[in-house]
MARRODO-69893 format. One record per residue: residue number from 1; residue in one letter; chain; x, z, y of N, C-alpha, C, O in turn. Coordinates in Angstrom, 1 decimal, padded with zeros to 4 digits. Layout:
N
NODE     i   aa   ch      nxx      nzz      nyy     caxx     cazz     cayy      cxx      czz      cyy      oxx      ozz      oyy
NODE   NUM    A    A        X        Z        Y        X        Z        Y        X        Z        Y        X        Z        Y
...
This chain:
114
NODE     i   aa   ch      nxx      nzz      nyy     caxx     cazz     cayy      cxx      czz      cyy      oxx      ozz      oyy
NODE     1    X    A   -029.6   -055.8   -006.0   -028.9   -056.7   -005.1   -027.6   -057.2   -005.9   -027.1   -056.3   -006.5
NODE     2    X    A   -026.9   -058.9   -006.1   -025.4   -059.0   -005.9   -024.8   -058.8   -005.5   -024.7   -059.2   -004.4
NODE     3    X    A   -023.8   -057.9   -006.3   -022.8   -057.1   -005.7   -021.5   -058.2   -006.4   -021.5   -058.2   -007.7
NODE     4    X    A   -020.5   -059.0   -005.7   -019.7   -059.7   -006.0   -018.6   -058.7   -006.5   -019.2   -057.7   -006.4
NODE     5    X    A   -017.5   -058.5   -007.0   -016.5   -057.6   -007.1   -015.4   -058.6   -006.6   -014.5   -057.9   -006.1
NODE     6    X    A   -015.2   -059.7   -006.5   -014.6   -060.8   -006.3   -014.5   -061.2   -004.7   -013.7   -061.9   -004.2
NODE     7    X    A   -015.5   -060.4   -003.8   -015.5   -060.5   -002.5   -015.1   -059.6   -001.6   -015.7   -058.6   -001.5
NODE     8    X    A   -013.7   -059.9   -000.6   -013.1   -059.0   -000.5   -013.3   -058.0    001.1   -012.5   -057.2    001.5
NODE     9    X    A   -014.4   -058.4    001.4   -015.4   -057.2    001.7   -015.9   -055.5    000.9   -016.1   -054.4    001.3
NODE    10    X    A   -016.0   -056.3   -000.6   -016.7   -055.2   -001.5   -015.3   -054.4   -002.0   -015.1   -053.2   -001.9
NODE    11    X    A   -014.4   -055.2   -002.4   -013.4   -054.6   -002.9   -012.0   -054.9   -002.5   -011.9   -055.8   -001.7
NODE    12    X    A   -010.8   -054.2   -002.8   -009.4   -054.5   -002.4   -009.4   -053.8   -001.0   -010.5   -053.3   -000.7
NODE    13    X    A   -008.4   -053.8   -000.2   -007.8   -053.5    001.2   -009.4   -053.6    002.1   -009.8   -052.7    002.9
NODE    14    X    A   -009.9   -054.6    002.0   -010.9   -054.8    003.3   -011.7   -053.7    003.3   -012.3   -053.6    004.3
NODE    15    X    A   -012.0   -052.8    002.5   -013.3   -052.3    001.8   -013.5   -051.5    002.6   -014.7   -051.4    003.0
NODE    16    X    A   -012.3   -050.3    003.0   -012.3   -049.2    003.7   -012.9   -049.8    005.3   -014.0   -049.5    005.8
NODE    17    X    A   -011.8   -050.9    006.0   -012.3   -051.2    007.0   -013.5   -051.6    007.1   -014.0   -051.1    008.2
NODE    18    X    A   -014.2   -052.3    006.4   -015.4   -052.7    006.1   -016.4   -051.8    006.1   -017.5   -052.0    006.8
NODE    19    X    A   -016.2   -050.9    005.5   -017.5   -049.6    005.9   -017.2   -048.9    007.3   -018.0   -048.1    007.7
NODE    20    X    A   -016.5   -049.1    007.7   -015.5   -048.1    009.0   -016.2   -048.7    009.9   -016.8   -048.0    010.7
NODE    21    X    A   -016.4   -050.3    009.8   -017.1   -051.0    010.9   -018.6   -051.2    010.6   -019.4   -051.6    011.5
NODE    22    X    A   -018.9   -051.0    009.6   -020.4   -051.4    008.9   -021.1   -050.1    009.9   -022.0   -050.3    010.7
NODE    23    X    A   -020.3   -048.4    009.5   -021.2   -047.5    010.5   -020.9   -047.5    012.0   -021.7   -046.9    012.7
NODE    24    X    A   -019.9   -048.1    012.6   -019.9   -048.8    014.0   -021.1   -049.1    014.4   -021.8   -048.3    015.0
NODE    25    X    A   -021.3   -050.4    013.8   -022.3   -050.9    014.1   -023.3   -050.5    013.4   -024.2   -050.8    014.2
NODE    26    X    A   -023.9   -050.0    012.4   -025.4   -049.5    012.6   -025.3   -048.0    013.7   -026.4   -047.5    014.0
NODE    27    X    A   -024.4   -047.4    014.2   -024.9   -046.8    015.1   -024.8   -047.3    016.3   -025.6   -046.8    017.1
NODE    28    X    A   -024.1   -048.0    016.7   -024.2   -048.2    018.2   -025.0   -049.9    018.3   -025.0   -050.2    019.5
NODE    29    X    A   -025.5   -050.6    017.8   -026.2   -052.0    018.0   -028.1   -051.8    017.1   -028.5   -051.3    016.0
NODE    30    X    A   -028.7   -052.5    018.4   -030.2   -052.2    017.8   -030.8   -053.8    017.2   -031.8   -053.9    016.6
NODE    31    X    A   -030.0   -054.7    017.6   -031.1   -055.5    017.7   -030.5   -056.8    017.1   -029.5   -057.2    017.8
NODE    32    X    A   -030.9   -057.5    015.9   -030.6   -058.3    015.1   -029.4   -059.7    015.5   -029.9   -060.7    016.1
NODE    33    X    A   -028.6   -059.7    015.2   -027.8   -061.0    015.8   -028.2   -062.5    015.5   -027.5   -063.5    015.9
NODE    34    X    A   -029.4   -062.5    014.7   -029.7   -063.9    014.2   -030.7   -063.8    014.6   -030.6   -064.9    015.2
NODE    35    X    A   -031.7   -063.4    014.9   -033.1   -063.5    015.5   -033.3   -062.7    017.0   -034.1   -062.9    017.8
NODE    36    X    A   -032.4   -062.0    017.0   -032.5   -061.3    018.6   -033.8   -059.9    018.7   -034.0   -059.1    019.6
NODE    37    X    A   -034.4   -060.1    017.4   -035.6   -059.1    017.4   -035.2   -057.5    017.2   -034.1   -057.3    016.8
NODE    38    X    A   -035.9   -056.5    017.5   -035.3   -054.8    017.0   -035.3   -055.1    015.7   -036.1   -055.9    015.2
NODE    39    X    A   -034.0   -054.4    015.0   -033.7   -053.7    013.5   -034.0   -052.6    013.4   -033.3   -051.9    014.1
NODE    40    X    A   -035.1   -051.9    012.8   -035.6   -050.4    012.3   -034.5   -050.1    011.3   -034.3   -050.7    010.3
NODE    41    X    A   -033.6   -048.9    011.6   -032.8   -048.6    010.7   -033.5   -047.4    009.8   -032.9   -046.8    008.9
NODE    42    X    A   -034.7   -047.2    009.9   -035.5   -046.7    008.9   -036.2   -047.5    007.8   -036.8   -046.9    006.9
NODE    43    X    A   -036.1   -048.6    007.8   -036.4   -049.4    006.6   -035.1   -049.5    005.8   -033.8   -049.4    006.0
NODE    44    X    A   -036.1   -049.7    004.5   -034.9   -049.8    003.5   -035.0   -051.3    002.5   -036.1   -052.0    002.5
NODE    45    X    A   -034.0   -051.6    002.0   -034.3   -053.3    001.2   -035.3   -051.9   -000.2   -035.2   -050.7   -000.4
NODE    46    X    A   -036.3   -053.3   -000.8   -036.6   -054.7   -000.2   -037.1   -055.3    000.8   -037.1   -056.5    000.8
NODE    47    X    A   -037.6   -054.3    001.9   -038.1   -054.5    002.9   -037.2   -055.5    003.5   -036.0   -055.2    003.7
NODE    48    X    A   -037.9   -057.1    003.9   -037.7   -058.1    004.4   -036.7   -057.9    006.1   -035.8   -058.6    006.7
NODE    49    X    A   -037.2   -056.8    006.4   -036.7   -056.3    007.9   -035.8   -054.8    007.7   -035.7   -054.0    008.6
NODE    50    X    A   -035.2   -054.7    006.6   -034.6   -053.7    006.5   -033.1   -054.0    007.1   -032.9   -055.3    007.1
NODE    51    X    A   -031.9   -053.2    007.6   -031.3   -053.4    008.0   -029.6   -053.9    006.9   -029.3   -053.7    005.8
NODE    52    X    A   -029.1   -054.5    007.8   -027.7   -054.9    006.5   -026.7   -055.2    008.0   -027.0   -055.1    009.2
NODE    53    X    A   -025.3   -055.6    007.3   -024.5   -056.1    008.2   -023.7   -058.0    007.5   -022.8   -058.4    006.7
NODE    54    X    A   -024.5   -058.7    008.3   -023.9   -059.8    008.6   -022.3   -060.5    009.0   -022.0   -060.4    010.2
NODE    55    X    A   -021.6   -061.2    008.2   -020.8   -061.9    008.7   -020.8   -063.0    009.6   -021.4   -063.9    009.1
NODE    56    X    A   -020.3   -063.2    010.9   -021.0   -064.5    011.8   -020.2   -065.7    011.1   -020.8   -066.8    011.1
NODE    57    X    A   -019.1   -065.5    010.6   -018.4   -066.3    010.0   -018.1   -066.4    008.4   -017.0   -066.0    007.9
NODE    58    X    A   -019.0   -066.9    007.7   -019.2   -065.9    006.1   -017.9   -066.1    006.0   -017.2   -066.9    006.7
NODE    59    X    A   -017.3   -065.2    005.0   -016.5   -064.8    003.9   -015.8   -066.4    003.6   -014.7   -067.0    003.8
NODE    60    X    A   -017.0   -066.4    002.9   -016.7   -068.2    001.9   -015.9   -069.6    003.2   -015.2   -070.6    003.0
NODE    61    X    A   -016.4   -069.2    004.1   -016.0   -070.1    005.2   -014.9   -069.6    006.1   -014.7   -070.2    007.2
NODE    62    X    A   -014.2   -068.5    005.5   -012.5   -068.0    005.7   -012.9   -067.0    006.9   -012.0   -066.6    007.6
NODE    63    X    A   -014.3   -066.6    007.2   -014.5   -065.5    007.7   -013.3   -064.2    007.5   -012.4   -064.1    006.6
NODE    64    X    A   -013.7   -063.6    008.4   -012.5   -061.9    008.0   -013.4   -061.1    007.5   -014.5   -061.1    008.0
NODE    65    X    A   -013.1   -060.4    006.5   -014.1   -059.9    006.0   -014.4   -058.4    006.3   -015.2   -057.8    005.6
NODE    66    X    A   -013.7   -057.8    007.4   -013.8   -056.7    007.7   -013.5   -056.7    009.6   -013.6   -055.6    010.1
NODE    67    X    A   -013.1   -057.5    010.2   -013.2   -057.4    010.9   -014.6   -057.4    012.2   -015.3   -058.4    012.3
NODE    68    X    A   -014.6   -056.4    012.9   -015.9   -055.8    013.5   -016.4   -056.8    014.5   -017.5   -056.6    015.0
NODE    69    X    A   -015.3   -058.1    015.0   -015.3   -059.1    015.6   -016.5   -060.1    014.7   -017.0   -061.1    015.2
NODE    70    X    A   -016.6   -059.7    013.7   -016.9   -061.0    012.7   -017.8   -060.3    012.2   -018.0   -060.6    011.0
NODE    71    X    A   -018.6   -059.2    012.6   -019.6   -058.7    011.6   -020.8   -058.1    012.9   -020.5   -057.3    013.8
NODE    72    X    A   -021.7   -058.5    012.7   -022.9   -058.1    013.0   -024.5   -057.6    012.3   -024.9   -058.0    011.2
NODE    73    X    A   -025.2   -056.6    013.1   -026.2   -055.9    012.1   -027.7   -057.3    012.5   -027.9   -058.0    013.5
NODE    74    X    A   -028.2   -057.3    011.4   -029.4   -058.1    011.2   -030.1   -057.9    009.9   -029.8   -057.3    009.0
NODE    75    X    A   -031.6   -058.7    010.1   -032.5   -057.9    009.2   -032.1   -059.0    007.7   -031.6   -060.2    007.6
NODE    76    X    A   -032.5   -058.1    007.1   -032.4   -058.3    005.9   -032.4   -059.8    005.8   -031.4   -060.4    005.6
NODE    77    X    A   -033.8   -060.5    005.9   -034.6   -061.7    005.8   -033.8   -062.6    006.7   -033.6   -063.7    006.2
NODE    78    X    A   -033.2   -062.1    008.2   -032.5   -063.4    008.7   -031.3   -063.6    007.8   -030.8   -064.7    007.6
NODE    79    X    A   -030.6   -062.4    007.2   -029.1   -062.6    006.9   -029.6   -063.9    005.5   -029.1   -065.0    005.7
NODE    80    X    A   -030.3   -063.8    004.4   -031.0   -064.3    003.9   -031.2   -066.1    004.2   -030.6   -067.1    003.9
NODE    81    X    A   -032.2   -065.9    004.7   -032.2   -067.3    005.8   -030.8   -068.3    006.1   -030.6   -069.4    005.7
NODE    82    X    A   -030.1   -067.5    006.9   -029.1   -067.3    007.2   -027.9   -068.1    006.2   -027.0   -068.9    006.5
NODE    83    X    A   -028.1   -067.6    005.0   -027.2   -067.3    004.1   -025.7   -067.6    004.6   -025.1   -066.8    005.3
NODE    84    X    A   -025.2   -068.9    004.1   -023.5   -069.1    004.3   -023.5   -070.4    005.8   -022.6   -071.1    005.9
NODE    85    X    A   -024.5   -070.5    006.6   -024.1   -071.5    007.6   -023.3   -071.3    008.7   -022.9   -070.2    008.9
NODE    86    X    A   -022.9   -072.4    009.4   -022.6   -071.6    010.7   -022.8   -071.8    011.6   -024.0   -072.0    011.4
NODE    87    X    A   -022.5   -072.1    013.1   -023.3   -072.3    014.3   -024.1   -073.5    014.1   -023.8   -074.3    013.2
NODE    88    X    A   -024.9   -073.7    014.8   -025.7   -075.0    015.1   -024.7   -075.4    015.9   -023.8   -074.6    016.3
NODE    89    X    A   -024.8   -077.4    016.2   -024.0   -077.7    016.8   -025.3   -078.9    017.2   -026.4   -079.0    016.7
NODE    90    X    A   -024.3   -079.9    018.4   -025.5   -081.2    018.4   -025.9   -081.8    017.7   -027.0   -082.2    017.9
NODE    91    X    A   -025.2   -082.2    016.4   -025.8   -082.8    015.4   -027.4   -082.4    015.4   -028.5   -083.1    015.7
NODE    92    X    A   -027.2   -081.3    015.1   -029.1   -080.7    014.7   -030.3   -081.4    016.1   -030.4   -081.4    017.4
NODE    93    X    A   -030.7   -081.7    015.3   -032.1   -082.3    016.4   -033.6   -081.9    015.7   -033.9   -081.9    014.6
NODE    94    X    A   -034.2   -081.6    016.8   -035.7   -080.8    016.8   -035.7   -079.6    016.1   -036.8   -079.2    015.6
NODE    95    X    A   -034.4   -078.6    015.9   -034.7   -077.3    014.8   -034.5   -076.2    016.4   -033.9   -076.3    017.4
NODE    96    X    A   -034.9   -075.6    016.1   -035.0   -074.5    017.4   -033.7   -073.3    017.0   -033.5   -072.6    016.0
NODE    97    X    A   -033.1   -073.4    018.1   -032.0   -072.6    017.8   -032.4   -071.2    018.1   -033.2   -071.2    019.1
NODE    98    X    A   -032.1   -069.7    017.6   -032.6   -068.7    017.4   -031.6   -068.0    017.7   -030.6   -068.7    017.5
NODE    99    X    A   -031.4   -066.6    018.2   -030.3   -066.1    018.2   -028.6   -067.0    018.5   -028.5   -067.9    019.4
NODE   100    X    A   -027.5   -066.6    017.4   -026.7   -067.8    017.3   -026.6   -067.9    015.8   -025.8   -067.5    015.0
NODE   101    X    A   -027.9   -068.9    015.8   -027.8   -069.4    014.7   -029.2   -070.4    014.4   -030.3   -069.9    014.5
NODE   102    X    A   -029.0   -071.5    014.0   -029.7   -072.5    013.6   -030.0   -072.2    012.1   -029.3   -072.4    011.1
NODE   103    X    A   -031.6   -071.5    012.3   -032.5   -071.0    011.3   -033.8   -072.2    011.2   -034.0   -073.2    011.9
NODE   104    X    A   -034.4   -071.7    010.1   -035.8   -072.0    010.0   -036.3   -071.0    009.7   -036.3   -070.4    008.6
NODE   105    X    A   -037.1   -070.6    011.5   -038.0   -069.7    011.8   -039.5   -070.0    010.6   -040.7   -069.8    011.1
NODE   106    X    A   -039.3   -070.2    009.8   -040.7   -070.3    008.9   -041.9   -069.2    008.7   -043.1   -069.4    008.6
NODE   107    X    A   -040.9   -067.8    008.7   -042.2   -066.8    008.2   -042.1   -065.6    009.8   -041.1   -065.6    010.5
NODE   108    X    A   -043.2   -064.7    010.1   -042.9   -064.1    010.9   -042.9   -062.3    009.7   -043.9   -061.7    009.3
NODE   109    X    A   -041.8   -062.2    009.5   -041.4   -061.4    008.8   -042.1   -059.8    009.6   -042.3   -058.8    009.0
NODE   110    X    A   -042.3   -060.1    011.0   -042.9   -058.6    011.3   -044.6   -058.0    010.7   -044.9   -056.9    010.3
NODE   111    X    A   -045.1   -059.1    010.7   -046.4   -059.1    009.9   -046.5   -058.6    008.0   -047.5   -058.6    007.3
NODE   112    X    A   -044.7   -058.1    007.6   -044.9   -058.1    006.4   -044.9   -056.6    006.2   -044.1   -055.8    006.6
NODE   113    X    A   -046.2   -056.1    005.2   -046.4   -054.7    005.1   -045.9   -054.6    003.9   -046.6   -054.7    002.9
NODE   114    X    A   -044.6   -054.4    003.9   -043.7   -054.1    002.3   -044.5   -052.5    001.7   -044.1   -051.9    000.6
């Protein structure tokens, strides 16, 4: 995986907080914030459905990068999908809004036998 050093999630002041809230939430939240589907916290990447923690507000888009307000668990594959957008708004017409977040639901990732 890229690992940024430059991202102040991974390193500097946020880092501590950042893991503080990363085990928050994989223990107390089951269920993906971009797709709304269960996270198996027994998968591991590359597994498409393995678990990670998401910013709702990336980083790059003045997101907080450690705050637990601003971070949610999701599979692997949505955060992916996902990558740096942010909410759907009206503009978007005919894309199906998912969770909170304006994806393209393309693959059904539960069908994938990693």
């Amino acid at each position: 995986m890229n690992t940024n050093p430059f991202r102040a999630d991974r390193s500097g002041p946020h880092r501590v907080a950042f893991e503080k809230n990363k085990n928050i939430i994989l223990k107390t939240r089951n269920t993906c914030g971009i797709c709304g589907q269960p996270v198996d916290k027994d998968l591991r990447y590359p597994h498409p459905l393995s678990p990670v923690i998401d910013h709702i507000v990336p980083v790059n888009k003045n997101g907080h990068p450690s705050d637990i307000a601003n971070l949610q668990l999701a599979h692997w594959q949505c955060n992916r999908q996902k990558s740096d957008k942010l909410y759907a708004d009206e503009k978007t017409n005919g894309t199906k809004i998912i969770g909170n977040r304006n994806l393209p639901q393309s693959t059904d990732w539960f069908k994938y036998k990693g």
